[in-house]
SENUSE-265353 format. One record per residue (C-alpha): residue in one letter; x, y, z; residue number from 1. Coordinates in Angstrom, 2 decimals. Layout:
# residues N
+---+---------+---------+---------+-----+
! r !       u !       v !       w !   k !
+---+---------+---------+---------+-----+
! a !       X !       Y !       Z ! NUM !
...
+---+---------+---------+---------+-----+
# end
This chain:
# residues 243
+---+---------+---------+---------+-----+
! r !       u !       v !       w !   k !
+---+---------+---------+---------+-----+
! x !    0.00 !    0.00 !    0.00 !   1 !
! x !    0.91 !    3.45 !   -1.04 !   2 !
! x !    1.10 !    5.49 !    2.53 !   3 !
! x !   -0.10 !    9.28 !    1.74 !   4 !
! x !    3.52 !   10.70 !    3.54 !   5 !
! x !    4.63 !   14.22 !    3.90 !   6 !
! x !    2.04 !   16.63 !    2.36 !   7 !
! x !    4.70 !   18.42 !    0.05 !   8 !
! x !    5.74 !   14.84 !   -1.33 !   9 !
! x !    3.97 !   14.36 !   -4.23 !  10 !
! x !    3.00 !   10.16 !   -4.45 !  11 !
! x !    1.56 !    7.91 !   -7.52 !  12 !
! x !    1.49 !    4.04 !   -8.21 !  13 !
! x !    1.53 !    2.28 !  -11.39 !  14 !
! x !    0.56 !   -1.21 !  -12.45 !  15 !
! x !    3.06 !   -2.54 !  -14.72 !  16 !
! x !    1.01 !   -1.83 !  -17.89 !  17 !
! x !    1.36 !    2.27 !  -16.92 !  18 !
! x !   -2.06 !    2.44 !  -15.49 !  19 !
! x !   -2.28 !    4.64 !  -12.30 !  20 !
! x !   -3.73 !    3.08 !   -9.96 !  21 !
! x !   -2.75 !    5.90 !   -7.12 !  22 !
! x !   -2.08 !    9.23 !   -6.85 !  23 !
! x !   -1.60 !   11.17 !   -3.37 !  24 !
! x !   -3.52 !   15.20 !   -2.65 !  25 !
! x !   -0.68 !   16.44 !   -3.11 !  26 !
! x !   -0.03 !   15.07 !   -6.83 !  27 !
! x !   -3.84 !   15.70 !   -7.94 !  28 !
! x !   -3.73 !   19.61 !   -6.73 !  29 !
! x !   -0.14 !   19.72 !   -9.08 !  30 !
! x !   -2.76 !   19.16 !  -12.10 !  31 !
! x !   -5.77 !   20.77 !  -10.43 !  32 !
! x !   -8.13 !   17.65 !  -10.50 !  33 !
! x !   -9.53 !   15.42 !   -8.25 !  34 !
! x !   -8.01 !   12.18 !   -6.96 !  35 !
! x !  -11.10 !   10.53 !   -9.28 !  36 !
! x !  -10.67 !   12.64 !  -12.01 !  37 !
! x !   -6.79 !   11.78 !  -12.52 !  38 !
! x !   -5.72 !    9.16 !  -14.34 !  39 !
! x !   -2.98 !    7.93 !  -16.22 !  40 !
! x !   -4.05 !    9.66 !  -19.62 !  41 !
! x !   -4.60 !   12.94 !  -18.34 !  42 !
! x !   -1.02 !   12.29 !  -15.88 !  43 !
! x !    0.71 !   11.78 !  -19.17 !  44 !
! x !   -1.24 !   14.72 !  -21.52 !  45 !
! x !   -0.83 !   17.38 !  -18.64 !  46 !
! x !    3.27 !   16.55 !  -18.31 !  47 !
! x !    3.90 !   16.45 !  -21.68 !  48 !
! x !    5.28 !   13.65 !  -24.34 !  49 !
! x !    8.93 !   14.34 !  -22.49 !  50 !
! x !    8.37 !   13.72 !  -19.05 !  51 !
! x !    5.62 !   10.80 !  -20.15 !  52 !
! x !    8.16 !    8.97 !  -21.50 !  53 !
! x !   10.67 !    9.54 !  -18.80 !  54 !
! x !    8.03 !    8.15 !  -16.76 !  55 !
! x !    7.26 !    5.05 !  -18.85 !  56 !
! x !   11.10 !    4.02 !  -18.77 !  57 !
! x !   10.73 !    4.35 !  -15.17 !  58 !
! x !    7.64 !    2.02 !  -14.95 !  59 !
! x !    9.38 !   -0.57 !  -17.22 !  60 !
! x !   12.72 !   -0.04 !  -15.18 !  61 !
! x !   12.37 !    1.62 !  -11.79 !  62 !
! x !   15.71 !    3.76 !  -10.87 !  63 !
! x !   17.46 !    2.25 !   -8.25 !  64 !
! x !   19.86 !    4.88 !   -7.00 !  65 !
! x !   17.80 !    7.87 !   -4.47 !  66 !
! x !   18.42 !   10.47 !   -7.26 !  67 !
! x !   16.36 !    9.49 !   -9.72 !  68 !
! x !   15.12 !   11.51 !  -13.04 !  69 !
! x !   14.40 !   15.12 !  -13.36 !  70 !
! x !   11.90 !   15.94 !  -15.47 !  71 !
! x !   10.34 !   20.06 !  -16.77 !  72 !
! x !    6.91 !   21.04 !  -16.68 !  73 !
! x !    5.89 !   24.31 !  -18.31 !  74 !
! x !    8.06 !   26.63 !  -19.79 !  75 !
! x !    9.77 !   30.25 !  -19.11 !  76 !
! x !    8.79 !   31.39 !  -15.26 !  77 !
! x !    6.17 !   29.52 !  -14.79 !  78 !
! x !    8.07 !   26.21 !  -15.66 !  79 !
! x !    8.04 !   23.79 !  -12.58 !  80 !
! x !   11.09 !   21.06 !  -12.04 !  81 !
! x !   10.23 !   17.60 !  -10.39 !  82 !
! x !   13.08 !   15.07 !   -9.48 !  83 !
! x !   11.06 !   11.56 !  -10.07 !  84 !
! x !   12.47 !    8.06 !   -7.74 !  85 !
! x !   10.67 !    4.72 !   -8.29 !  86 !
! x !   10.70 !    1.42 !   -7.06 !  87 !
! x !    9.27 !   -2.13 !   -7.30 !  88 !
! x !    6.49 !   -2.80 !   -4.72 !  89 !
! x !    3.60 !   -5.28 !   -4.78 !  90 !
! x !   -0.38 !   -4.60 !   -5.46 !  91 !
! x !   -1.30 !   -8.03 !   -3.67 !  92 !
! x !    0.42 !  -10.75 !   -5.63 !  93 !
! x !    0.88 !   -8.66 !   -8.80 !  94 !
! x !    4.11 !   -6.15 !   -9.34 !  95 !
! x !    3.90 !   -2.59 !   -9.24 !  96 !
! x !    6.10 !    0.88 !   -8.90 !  97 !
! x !    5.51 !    3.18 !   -6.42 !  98 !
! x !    7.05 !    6.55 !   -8.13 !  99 !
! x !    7.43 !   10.06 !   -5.82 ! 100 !
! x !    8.33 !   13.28 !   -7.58 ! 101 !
! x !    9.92 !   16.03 !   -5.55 ! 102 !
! x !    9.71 !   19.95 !   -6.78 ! 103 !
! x !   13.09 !   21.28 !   -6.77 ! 104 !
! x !   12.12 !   24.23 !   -8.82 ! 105 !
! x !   13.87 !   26.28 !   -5.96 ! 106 !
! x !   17.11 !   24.75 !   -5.83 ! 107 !
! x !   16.89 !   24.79 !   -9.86 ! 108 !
! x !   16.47 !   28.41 !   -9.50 ! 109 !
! x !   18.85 !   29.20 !   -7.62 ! 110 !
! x !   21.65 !   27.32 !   -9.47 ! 111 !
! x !   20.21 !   29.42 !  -12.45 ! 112 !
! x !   21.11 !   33.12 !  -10.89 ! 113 !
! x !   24.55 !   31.54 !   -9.75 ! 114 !
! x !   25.33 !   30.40 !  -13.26 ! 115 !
! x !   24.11 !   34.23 !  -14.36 ! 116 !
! x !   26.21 !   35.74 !  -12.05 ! 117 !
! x !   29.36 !   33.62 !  -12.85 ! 118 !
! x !   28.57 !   34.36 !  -16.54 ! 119 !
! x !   28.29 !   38.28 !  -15.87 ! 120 !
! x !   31.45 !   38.68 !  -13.73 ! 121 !
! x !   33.30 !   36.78 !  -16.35 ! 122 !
! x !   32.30 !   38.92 !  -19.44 ! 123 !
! x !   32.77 !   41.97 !  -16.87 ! 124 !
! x !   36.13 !   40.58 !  -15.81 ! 125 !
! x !   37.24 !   39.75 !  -19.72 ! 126 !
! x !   36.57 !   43.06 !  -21.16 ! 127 !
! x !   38.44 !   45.82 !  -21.97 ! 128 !
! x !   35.73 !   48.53 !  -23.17 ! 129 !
! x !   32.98 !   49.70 !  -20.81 ! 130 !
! x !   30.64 !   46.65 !  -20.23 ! 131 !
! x !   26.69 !   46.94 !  -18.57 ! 132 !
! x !   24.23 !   44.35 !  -17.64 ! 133 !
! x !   20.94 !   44.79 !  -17.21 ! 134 !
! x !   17.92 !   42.55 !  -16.29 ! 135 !
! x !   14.82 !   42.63 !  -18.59 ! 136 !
! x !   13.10 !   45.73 !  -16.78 ! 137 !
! x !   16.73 !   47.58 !  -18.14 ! 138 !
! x !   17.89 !   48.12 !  -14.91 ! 139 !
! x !   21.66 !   48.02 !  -14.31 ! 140 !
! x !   22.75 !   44.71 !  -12.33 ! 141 !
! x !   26.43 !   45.15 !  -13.22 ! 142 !
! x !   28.86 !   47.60 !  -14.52 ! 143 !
! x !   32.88 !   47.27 !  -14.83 ! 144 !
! x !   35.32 !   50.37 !  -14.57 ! 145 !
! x !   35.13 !   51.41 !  -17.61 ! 146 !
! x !   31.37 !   51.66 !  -17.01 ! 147 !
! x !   31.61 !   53.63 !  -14.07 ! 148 !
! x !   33.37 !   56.60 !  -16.42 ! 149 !
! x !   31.02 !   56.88 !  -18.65 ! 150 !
! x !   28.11 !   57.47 !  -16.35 ! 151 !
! x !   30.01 !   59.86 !  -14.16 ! 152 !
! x !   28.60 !   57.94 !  -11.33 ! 153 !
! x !   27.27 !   54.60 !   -9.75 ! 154 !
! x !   24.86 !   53.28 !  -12.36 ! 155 !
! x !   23.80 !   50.25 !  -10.44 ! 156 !
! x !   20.46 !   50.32 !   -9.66 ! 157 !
! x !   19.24 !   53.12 !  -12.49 ! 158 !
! x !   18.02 !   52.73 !  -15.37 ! 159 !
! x !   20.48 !   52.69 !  -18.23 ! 160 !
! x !   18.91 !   55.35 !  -20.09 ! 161 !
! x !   18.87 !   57.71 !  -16.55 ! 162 !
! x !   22.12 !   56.20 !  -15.69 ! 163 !
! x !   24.48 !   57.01 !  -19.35 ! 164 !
! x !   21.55 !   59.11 !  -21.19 ! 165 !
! x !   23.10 !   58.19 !  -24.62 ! 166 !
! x !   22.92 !   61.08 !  -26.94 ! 167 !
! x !   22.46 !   59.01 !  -30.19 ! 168 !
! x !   22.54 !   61.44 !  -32.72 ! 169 !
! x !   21.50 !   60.99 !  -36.55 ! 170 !
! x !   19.45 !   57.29 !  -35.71 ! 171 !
! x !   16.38 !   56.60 !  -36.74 ! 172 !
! x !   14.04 !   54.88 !  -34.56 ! 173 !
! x !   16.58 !   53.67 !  -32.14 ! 174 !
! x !   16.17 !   56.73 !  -30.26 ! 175 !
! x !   17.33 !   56.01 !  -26.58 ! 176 !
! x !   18.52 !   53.64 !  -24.75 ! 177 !
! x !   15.12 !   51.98 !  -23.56 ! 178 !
! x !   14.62 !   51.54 !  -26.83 ! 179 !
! x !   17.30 !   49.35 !  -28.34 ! 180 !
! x !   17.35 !   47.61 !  -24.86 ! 181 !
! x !   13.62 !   46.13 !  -25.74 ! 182 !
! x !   14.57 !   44.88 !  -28.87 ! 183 !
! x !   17.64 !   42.81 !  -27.66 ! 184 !
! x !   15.49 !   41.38 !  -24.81 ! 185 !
! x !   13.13 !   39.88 !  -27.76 ! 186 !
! x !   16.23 !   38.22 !  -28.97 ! 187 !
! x !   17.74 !   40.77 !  -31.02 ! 188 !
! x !   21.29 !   41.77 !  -31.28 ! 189 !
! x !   22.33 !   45.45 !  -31.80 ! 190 !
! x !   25.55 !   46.55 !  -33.29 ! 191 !
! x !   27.41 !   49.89 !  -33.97 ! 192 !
! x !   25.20 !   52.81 !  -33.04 ! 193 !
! x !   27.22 !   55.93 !  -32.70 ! 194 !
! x !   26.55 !   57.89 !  -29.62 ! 195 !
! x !   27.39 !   60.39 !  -27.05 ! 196 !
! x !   27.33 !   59.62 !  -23.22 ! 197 !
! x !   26.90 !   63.13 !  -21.92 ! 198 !
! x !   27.34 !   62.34 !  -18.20 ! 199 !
! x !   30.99 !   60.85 !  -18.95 ! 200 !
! x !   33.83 !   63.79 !  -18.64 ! 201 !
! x !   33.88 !   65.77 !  -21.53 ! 202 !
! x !   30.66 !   64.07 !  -23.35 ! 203 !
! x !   32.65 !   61.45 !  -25.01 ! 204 !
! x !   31.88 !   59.59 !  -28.29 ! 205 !
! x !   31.23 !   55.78 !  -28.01 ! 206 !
! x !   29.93 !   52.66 !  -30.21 ! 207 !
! x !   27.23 !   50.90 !  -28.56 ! 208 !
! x !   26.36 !   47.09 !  -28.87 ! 209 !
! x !   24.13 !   45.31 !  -27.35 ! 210 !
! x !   23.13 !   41.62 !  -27.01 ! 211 !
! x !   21.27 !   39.38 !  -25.08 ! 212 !
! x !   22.00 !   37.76 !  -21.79 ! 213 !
! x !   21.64 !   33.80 !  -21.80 ! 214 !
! x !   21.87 !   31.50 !  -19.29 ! 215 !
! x !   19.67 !   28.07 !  -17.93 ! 216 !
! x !   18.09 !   26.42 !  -20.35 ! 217 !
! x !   18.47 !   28.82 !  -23.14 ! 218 !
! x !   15.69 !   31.88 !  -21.96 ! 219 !
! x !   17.05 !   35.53 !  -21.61 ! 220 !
! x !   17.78 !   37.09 !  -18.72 ! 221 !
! x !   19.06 !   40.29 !  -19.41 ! 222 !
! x !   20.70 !   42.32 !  -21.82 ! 223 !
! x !   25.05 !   43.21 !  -22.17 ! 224 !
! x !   26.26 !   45.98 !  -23.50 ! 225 !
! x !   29.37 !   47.49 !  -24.56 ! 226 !
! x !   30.22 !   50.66 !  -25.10 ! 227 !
! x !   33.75 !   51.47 !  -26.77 ! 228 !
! x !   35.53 !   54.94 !  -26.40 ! 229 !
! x !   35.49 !   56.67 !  -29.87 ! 230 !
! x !   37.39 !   59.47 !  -28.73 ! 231 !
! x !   40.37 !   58.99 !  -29.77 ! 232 !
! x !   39.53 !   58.22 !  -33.48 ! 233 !
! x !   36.83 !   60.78 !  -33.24 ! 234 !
! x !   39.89 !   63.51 !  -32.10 ! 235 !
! x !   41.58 !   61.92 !  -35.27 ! 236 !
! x !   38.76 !   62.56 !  -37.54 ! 237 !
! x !   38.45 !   66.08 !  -36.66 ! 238 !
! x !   42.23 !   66.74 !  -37.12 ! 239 !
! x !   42.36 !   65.14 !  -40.45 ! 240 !
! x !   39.01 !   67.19 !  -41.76 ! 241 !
! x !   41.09 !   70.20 !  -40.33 ! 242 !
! x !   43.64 !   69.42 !  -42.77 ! 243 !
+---+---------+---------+---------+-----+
# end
């Protein structure tokens, strides 16, 4: 017998032919139906071809280390992670497999922002031209040195437009910097736009790029960008049209 267990635990049993024969409160309120309601046909529509046949090679070969199988259910934030373990147990004098699947959509989570935060401080640490992330509302997470310069101030926090105010003179439609920041968080990558950052010492000329931030499972997270110093070649430019 199939003991209901800790609440959060979420319990099922399977005959050997993948019919459920069992499925704990907790398990049933995952889906939103009723213990009577659930069976193995709606288990397997509502988790998805993927998981259902994670959970079929489970049934024909239970997992016999505590780990088990992770499976996904959903997709982007709402997506859920369960870690599946099953094992042999007996319905009377036939076999069966008592399966439990654990949500560890927390821990997955939170290995998720590490692994974004490893991948930031290494693009910060790598680069040599001013380098800004920000997360998808276009606030600034991270900034390196040369960063710092061309805001004239601590940008963390702000808004990238409010915190560099790029003067991007000549563009069409690409107007500011909220703008080109929404279309890289759709996917997009932007490249080259000449621009002034007015709050950096002396209003300096720079080449913005931007390009999306990802990490996980492939979803993005935030937006980079780079801004290189055009001064020099700018001062050169005006020195050779002098001539």
């Amino acid at each position: 017998r199939v003991e209901e267990g800790v609440a959060a635990r979420l319990v099922a049993a399977f005959d050997g032919h993948a019919n459920l024969l069992y499925a704990n409160q907790a398990l049933c309120d995952l889906f939103a139906v009723s213990r009577d309601a659930l069976d193995a046909k709606l288990l397997f529509e509502a988790i998805g071809a993927e998981a259902s046949a994670v959970i079929a090679a489970l049934i024909e070969k239970p997992t016999s280390g505590a780990a088990g199988v992770q499976i996904k259910l959903g997709q982007g934030e709402a997506a859920r992670y369960l870690q599946i373990s099953a094992g042999r147990m007996m319905l009377g004098t036939n076999p069966g497999i008592a399966m439990s699947f654990t949500d560890i959509t927390a821990r997955i989570r939170a290995e998720e922002r590490k692994e974004a935060e490893r991948t930031v401080l290494a693009i910060l640490s790598s680069a040599a031209e001013a380098v800004v992330v920000c997360d998808l509302a276009g606030i600034v997470t991270h900034a390196n040195t040369a960063a710092f310069g061309l805001a004239n101030g601590d940008p963390i926090g702000s808004p990238f437009d409010k915190a560099f105010a790029l003067d991007v003179r000549g563009a069409t439609g690409l107007m500011q910097g909220e703008d080109f920041l929404a279309v890289v968080v759709e996917g997009q990558s932007i490249q080259g736009i000449e621009a002034i950052a007015p709050k950096s010492r002396g209003g300096k000329d720079v080449l913005v790029s931007a390009s999306p931030l990802i990490v996980g499972d492939g979803k993005v997270t935030g937006t980079v960008v780079t801004l290189v110093d055009l001064s020099r070649r700018k001062a050169a430019e005006k020195q050779q049209l002098l001539l």
